[in-house]
C-alpha positions in Angstrom: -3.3 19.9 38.1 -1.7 19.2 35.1 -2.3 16.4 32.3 0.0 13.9 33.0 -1.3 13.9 37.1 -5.0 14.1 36.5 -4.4 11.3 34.6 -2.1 9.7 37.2 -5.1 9.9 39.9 -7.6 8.5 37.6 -5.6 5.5 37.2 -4.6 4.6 40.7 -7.4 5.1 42.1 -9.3 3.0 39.4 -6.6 0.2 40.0 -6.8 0.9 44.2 -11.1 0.4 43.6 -9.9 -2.8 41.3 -7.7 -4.4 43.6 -10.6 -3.7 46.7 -13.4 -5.7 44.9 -10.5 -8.8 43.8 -9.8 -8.9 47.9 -13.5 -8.8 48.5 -14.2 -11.8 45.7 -11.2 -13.7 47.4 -12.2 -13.2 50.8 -15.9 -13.9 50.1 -14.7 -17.3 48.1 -12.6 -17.9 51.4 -15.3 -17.4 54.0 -17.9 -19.8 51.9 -14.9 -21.8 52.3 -14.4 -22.0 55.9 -18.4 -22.2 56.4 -19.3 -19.0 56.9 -18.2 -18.3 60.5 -19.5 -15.9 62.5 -16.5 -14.1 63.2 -18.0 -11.3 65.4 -19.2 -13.9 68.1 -16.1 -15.6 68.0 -13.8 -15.9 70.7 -9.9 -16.4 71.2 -6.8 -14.3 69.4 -6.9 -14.6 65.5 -10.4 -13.0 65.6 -10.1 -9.7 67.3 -7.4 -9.2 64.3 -9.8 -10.9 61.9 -12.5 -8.5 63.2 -9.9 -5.4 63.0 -9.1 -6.4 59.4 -12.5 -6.1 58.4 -13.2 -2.8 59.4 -10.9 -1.4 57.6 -11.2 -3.6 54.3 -14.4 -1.8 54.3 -13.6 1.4 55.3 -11.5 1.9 52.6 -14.5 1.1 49.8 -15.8 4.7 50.7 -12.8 6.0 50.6 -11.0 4.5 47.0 -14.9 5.7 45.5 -14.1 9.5 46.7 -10.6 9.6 45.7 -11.4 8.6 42.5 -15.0 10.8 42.1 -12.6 13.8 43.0 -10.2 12.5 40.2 -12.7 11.9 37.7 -14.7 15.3 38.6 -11.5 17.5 39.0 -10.8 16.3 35.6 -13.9 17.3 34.1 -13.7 20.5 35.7 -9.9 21.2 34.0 -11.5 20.0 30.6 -14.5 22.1 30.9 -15.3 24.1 27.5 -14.6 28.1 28.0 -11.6 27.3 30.8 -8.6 29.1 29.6 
């Protein structure tokens, strides 16, 4: 990987973990909001997407965290003293 793309991967993927936790404030802000509903026991057309939505907003927490570990860590590695 060289300079210019480890680099590249470090900063998307600390931008992607950035723009993750402004949703979550926003949403959170948003669901205080609207009185906390209890989307999972909800019934009727908006919510199955809501619910969909959801699952996948948090899904990808775990996956922005690896991508950017591997970036960070791949990194390291190439910078390592001794590596020719």
């Amino acid at each position: 990987m060289t300079n210019h793309s480890a680099t590249s991967s470090r900063v998307l993927g600390a931008l992607a973990l950035g723009c993750w936790v402004l949703m979550f404030m926003a949403a959170h802000d948003i669901w205080h909001d609207t009185g906390r509903l209890d989307v999972w026991r909800l019934e009727g057309p908006p919510y199955a997407d809501l619910r969909a939505f959801i699952v996948t907003f948090y899904v990808l927490l775990p996956v922005f965290v690896g991508q950017f570990v591997v970036a960070v860590l791949n990194d390291r590695k190439r910078r390592a003293p001794g590596r020719t």
